[in-house]
C-alpha positions, 0 to 999 in steps of 0.5 A, a space after each residue: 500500500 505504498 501509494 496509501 501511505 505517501 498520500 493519506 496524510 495520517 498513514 503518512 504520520 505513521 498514525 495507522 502503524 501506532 494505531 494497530 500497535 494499540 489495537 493489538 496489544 493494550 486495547 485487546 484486553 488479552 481478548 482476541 481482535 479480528 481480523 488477524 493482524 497482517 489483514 487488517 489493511 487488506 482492503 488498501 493492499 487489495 485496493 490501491 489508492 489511484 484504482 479506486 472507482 467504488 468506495 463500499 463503507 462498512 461499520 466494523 469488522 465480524 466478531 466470530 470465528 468458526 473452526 478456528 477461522 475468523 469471519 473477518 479479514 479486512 474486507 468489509 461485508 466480506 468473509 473467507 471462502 467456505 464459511 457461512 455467508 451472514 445475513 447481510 452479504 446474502 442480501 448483497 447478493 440477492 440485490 446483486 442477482 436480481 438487479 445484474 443477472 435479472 433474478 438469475 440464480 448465481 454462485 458467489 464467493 463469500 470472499 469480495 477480494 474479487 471486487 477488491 481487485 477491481 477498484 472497490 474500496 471495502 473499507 471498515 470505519 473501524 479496523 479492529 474489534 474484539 472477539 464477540 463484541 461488536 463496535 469495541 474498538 469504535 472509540 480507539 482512533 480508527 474513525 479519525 483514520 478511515 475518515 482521513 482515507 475517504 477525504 483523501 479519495 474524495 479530493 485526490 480521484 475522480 468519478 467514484 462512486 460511494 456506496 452508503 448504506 445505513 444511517 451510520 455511513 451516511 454520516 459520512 457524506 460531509 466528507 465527500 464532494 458530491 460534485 465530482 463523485 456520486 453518492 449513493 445513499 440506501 438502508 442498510 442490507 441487514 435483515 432488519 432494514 433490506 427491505 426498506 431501501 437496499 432491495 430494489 434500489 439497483 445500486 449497483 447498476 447504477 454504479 456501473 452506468 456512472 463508471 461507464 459514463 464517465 468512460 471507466 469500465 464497469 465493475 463484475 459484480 
């Protein structure tokens, strides 16, 4: 992630080296942290900064493990091939086959490090969280830095598209100039809130006519 890290200002301070220190040593309480350490900047090694066409903002990471094998792995929705697909990416799926593939059935890999590769920013708010609770590492420094990375691609690229779904990232769109890139706001996919905006909403055909009409090639979802 050299790119990143010569133009993020905070990753240039080295603030996300002291930061992952803290989130993996004093801040774990001796609890796990998931993901594992040497993933949690998968999304910006997977990703470089001058490919980013589609920014994805999840909230924090997968607290579980199933034999041994941590659900999370820096990539926001995203978990390891073969475990249990959560209730959310499901619904990514299903908007995804409905709206793309015209209500085709398709099988998708649980893992998005496909996506990742083509431009898609799979990015966290926060980084890290311990074992079992959700949004424990929310107040350790991680928002400041996630913050800093989307001001960063909002001024520094062009004509990407930022996918905001849920009140929590919406919260976000301040640091965004909507007048360069396109913000596309829904519910949440989560099982309590997929039905009142997220299913049906076509965002990804709609980010894939954004891309392709500002000549840049749209996204295999």
């Amino acid at each position: 992630m050299p790119l990143w890290e010569k133009t993020v200002p905070l990753l240039k301070q080295g603030y996300h080296i002291e930061l992952a220190n803290l989130a993996y040593g004093a801040a774990s309480q001796g609890r796990k942290v998931y993901p594992p350490r040497e993933l949690v900047f998968n999304a910006m090694h997977l990703t470089p900064l001058d490919e980013v066409r589609v920014v994805i903002l999840g909230q924090d990471p997968y607290i579980n493990e199933f034999n041994g094998v941590p659900e999370a792995h820096g990539l926001c929705f995203s978990v390891r091939e073969g475990l249990r697909v959560p209730p959310s990416l499901r619904n990514i799926f299903k908007e995804v086959q409905d709206s793309i593939y015209g209500g085709e059935p398709r099988n998708f890999s649980s893992d998005l490090s496909r996506w990742a590769e083509q431009g898609v920013l799979l990015l966290n708010a926060s980084l890290s969280v311990l074992a079992k609770r959700s949004n424990s590492h929310a107040n350790l420094g991680w928002h400041k830095l996630t913050d800093n990375i989307i001001e960063t691609i909002s001024e520094k690229n062009d004509h990407v598209v930022f996918m905001l779904w849920g009140a929590f990232a919406q919260k976000k769109a301040p640091l965004i100039d909507s007048s360069r890139h396109l913000v596309l706001k829904t519910s949440h996919p989560s099982p309590l809130s997929a039905h009142r905006g997220f299913l049906g909403s076509g965002v990804f055909v709609k980010c894939n006519e954004y891309l392709q009409k500002h000549g840049l090639e749209p996204i295999i979802w």
